[in-house]
C-alpha positions as CSV (number, residue, x, y, z in Angstrom):
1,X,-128.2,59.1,89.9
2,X,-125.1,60.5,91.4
3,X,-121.1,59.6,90.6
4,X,-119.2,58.6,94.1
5,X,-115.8,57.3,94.4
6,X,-115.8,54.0,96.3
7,X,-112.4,54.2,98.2
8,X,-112.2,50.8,99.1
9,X,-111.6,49.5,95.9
10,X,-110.4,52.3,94.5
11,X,-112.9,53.2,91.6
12,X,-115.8,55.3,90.2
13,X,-119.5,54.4,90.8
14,X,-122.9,55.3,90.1
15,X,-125.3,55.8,93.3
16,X,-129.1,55.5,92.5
17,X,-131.3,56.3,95.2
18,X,-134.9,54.4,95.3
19,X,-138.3,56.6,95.6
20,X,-138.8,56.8,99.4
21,X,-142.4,55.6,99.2
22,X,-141.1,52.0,97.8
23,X,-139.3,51.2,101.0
24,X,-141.6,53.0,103.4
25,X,-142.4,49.9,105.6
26,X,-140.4,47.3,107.4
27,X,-142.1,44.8,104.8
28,X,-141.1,46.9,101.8
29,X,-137.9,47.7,102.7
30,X,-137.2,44.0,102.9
31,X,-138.6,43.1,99.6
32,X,-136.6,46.0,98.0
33,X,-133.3,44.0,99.6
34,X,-134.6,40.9,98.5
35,X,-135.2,42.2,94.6
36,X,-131.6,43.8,95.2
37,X,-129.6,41.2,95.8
38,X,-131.1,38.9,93.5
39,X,-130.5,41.7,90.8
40,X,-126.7,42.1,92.1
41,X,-126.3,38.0,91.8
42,X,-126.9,38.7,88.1
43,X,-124.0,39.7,85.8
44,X,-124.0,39.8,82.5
45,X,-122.0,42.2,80.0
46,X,-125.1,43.4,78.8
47,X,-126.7,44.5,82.1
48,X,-125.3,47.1,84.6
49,X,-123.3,45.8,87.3
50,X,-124.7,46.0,90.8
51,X,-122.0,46.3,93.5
52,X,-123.8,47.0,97.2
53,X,-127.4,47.9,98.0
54,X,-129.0,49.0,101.5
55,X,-131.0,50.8,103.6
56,X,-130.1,54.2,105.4
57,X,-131.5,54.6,108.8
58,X,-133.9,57.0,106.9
59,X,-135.5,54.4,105.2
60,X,-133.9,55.5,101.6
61,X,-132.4,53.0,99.7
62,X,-129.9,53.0,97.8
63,X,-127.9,50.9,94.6
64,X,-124.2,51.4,94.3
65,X,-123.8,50.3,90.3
66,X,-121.0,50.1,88.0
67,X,-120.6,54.2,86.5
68,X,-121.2,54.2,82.6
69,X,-120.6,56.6,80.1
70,X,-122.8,56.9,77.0
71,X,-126.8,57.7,76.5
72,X,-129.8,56.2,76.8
73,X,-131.4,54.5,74.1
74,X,-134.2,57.1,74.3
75,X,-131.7,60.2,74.5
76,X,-130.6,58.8,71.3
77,X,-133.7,57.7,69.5
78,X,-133.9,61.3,70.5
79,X,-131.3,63.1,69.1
80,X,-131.4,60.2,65.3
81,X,-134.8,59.6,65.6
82,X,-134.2,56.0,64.4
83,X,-131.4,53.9,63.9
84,X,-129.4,52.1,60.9
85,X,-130.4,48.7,60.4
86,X,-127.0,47.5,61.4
87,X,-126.6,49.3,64.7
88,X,-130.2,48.4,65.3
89,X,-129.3,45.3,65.5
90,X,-126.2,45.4,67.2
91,X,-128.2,46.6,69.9
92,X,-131.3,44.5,69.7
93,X,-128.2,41.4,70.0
94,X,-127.0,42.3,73.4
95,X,-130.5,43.1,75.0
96,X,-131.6,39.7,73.7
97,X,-128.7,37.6,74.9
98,X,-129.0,39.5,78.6
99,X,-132.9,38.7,78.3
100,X,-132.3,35.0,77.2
101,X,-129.7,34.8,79.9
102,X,-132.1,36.2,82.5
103,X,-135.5,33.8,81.6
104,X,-132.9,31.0,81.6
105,X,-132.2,31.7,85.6
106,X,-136.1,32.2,85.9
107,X,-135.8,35.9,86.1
108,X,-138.1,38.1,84.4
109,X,-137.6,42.0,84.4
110,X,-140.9,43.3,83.6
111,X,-139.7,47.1,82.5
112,X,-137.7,46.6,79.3
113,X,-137.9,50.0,77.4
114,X,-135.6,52.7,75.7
115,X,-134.8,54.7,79.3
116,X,-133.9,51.3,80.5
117,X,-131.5,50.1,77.9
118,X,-127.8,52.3,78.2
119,X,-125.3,52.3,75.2
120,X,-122.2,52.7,77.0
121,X,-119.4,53.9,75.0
122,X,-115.9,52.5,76.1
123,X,-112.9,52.3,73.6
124,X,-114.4,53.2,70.2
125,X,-116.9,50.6,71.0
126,X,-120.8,50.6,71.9
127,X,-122.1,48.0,74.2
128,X,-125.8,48.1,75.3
129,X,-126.6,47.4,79.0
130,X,-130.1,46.7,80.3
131,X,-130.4,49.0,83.8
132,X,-133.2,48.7,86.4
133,X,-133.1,44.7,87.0
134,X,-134.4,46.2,90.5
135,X,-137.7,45.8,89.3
136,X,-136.7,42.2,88.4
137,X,-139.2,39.4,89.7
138,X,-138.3,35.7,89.8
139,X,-140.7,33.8,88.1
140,X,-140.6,30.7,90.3
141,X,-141.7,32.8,93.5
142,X,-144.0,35.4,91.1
143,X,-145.7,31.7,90.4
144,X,-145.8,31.0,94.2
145,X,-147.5,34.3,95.4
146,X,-150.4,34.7,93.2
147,X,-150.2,36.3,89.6
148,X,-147.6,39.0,90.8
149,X,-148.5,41.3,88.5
150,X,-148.9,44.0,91.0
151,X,-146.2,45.1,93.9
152,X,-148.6,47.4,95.3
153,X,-152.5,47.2,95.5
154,X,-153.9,48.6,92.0
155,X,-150.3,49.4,90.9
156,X,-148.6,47.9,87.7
157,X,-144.8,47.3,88.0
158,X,-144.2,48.1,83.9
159,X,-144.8,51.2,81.9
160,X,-148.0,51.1,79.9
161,X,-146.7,51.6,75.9
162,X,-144.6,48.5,76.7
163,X,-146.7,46.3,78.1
164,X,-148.2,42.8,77.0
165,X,-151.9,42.2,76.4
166,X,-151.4,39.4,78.7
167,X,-149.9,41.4,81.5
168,X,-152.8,44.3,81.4
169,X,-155.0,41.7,81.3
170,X,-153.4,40.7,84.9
171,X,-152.2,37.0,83.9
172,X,-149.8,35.3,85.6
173,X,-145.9,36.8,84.8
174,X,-144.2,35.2,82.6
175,X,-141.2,35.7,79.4
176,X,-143.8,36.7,77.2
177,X,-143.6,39.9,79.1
178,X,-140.2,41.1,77.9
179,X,-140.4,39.2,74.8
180,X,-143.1,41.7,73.8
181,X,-141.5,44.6,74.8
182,X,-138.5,43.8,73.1
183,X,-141.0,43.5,69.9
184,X,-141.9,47.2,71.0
185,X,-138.1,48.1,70.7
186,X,-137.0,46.9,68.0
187,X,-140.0,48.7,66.5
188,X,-139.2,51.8,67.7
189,X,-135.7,51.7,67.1
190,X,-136.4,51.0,63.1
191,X,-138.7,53.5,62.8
192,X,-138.9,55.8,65.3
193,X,-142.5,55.6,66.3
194,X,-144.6,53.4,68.8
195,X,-146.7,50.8,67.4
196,X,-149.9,51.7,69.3
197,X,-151.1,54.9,68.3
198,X,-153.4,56.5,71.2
199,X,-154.1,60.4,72.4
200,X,-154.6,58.9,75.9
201,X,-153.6,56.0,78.2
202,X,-157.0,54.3,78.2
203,X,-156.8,54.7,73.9
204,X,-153.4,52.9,73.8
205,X,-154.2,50.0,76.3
206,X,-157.4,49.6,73.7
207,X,-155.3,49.6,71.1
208,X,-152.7,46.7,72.6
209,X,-155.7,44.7,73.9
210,X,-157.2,45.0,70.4
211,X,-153.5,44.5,68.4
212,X,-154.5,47.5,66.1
213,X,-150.6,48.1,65.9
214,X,-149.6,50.5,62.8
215,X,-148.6,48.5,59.7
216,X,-144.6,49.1,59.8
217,X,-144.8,50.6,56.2
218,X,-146.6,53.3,57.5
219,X,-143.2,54.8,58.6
220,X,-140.7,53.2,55.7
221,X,-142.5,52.9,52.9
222,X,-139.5,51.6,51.3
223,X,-139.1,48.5,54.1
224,X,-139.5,45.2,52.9
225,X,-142.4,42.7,53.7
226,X,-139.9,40.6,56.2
227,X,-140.3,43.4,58.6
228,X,-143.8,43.6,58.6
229,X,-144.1,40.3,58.8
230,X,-141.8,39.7,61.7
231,X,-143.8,42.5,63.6
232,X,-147.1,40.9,62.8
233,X,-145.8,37.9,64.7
234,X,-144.1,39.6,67.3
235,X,-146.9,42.1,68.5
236,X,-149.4,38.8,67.5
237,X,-152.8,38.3,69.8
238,X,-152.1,34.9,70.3
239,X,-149.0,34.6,72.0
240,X,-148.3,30.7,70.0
241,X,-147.8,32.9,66.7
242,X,-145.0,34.7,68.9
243,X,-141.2,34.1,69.4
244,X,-141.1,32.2,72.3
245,X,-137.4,33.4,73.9
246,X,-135.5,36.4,73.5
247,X,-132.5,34.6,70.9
248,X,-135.9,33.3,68.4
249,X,-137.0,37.0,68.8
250,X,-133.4,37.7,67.9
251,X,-133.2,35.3,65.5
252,X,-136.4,35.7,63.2
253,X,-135.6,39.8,63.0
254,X,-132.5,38.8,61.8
255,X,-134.1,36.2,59.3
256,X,-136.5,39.3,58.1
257,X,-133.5,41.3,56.9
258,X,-133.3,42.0,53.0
């Protein structure tokens, strides 16, 4: 990520440059623009601002984003280890209402985590902003072309810790996805730990496919049962005991509050 000055319009900006191997073909490079520019078409206060995209002759490409100031939620889970309830769920409010937002428009982002979620800092106040919507797949044409669960043969678009039982089983995309990984958040932003314990990568995809998650009093022993039992349907095996949108996931972790 770089800071440029964009002297058209006469402001600071954030350039991201995209791993060369994701636009290395003709047919790549024009998926990358298509995924762009239905990421920049999306604005919401809660997610970054995309303002250009392209293609140097070199075949790198590039996003030209609004610049923010701030951390990462996982530089901060970091530095606190876990958050106060109340900012906790400041945070866990703007995520959701970009998310909702998003699945409303039929637009699924597939790599919700703590390096994707900024806390920008602007005027005494924090503001959480969802980054990466480059990864973002529309449902509708995800439903057209198959399951979509892969952009590459044998490659997984997500990050492992955060997926779905539904998506490493390779089912067809859908809100689930996120709403999950929001579940896996939230988690981690309460207690800071993840759910699915596992030494390797093959011993934590077991351990999602199986739902052995750690009981949430395993890290508060103080918490109270609505939190345990808000996780028990969030991170559920059968996706009907779930939340079914981002504002009921929202909405029920508020409800489990003392």
């Amino acid at each position: 990520m770089y800071e440029s000055f964009d002297i058209e319009l006469d402001r600071l900006v954030a350039i991201k440059l995209i791993h060369p191997g994701l636009t290395e073909s003709s047919e790549a490079a024009a998926r990358f623009k298509q995924e762009a520019r239905t990421a920049a078409g999306f604005t919401h206060p809660n997610v970054v601002t995309i303002y250009d995209f392209g293609v140097a002759e070199d075949r790198r490409a590039y996003l030209i984003m609004e610049l923010l100031h701030g951390s990462t939620l996982r530089q901060e889970l970091n530095r606190i280890h876990r958050f106060p309830l109340m900012r906790a769920q400041e945070i866990l409010s703007g995520v959701c209402a970009a998310v909702d937002t998003a699945h409303r428009r039929r637009l699924l982002h597939r790599d919700l985590k703590p390096e994707n979620i900024f806390l920008a800092n602007a005027e005494r106040a924090e503001t959480a902003k969802i980054l990466d919507f480059g990864v973002v797949k529309s449902l509708m044409r995800l439903g057209e072309d198959g399951d979509g669960s892969q952009t590459e043969p044998g490659r997984l678009v997500g990050t492992l810790r955060y997926m779905s039982p539904e998506e490493l089983r390779g089912e067809k995309p859908a809100e689930i996805w996120d709403l999950w990984a929001l579940a896996v958040v939230a988690y981690e932003m309460l207690t800071g730990a993840y759910p699915f314990a596992g030494r390797t990568s093959a011993e934590v995809r077991n351990a999602i496919l199986d739902g052995k998650w750690r009981p949430f009093h395993t890290h508060l022993v103080e918490a109270s049962s609505g939190w345990q039992h808000f996780f028990e349907r969030a991170l559920a095996l059968d996706t009907a005991l779930r939340p079914q949108s981002a504002l009921q996931l929202l909405y029920d972790f508020k409800q489990s509050i003392p």
